[in-house]
N, C-alpha and C positions, 0 to 999 in steps of 0.2 A: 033492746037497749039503744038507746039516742045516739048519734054520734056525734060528737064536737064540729065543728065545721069552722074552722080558723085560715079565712081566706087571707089571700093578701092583701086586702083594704083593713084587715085587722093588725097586719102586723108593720102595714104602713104608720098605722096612729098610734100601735106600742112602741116602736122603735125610738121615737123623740123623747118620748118621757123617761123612756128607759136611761137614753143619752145627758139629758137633762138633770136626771139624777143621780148619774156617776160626776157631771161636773162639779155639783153642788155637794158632794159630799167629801167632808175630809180627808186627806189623806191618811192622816193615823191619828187617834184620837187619843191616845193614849200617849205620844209625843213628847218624850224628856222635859222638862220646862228649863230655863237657866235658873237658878237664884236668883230672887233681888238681889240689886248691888247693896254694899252698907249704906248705911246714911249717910256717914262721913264724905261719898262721892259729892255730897251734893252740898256742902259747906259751902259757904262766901270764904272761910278762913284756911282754908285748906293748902296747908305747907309739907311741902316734903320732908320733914325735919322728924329724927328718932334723938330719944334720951340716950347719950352714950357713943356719940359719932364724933368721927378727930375730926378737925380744922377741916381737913381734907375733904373727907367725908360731905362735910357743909358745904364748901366751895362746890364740889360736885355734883351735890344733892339741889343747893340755889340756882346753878349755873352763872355766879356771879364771884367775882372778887369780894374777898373779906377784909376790910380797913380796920387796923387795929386802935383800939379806942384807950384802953388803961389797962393797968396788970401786970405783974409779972410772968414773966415765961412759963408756962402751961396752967395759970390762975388768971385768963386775960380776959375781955371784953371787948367782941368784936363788932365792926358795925355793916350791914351789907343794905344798899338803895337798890330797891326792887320799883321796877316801875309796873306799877299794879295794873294800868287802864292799858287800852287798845292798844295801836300803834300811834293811832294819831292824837293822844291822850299827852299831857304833861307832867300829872300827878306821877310824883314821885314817893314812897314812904320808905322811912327806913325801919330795918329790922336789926335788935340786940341782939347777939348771943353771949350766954357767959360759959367760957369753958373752965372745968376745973379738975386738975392733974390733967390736962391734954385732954378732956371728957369733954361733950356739952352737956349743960345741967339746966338750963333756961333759956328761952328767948321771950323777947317783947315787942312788939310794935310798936311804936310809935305813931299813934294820930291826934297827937297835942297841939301841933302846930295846926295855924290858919291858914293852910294854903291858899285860900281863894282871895285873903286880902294883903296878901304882898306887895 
């Protein structure tokens, strides 16, 4: 019977590949994935706003002041300027809410206006 003969010139040109192949291989393949995000992430219109938030609620949720527009006391219509662009952007838009019994039950944007020929 033969016997192997695995000098060290053999185990100089195994060792690279050997090395070469532990780099290139994954870690764990099998590796949790996250979720996709929902779609809604990726909206142009994406407001923090729920059906059923008080006044307060809004204010804190916009992080803006809410200017009151028409209504009586907890059936009101409020109005809040959110400056949509950058920081060095001018556009201003305003956004509706209408609360009712102290609830919100709608809002609306406003882009009727022409801003750009003022």
């Amino acid at each position: 019977m033969a016997k192997a003969n695995f000098g060290f010139g053999t185990l100089v040109l195994f060792a690279p590949l050997v090395a070469i192949a532990l780099v290139h291989t994954p870690v764990d393949a099998r590796a949790e994935r996250l979720p996709p995000s929902p779609f809604t992430t990726t909206l142009s219109n994406h407001t923090p706003l729920v059906f059923g938030m008080s006044v307060e609620d809004a204010t804190d949720a916009l992080g803006q002041p809410l200017s009151y527009v028409s209504g009586r006391p907890g059936d009101e219509i409020f109005l809040v300027i959110r400056n949509v662009g950058a920081r060095w952007s001018f556009r201003d838009d305003p956004l509706y809410l209408q609360f009712r019994g102290g609830r919100l039950t709608g809002w609306k944007a406003d882009w009727s206006r022409n801003w750009m020929w003022r």
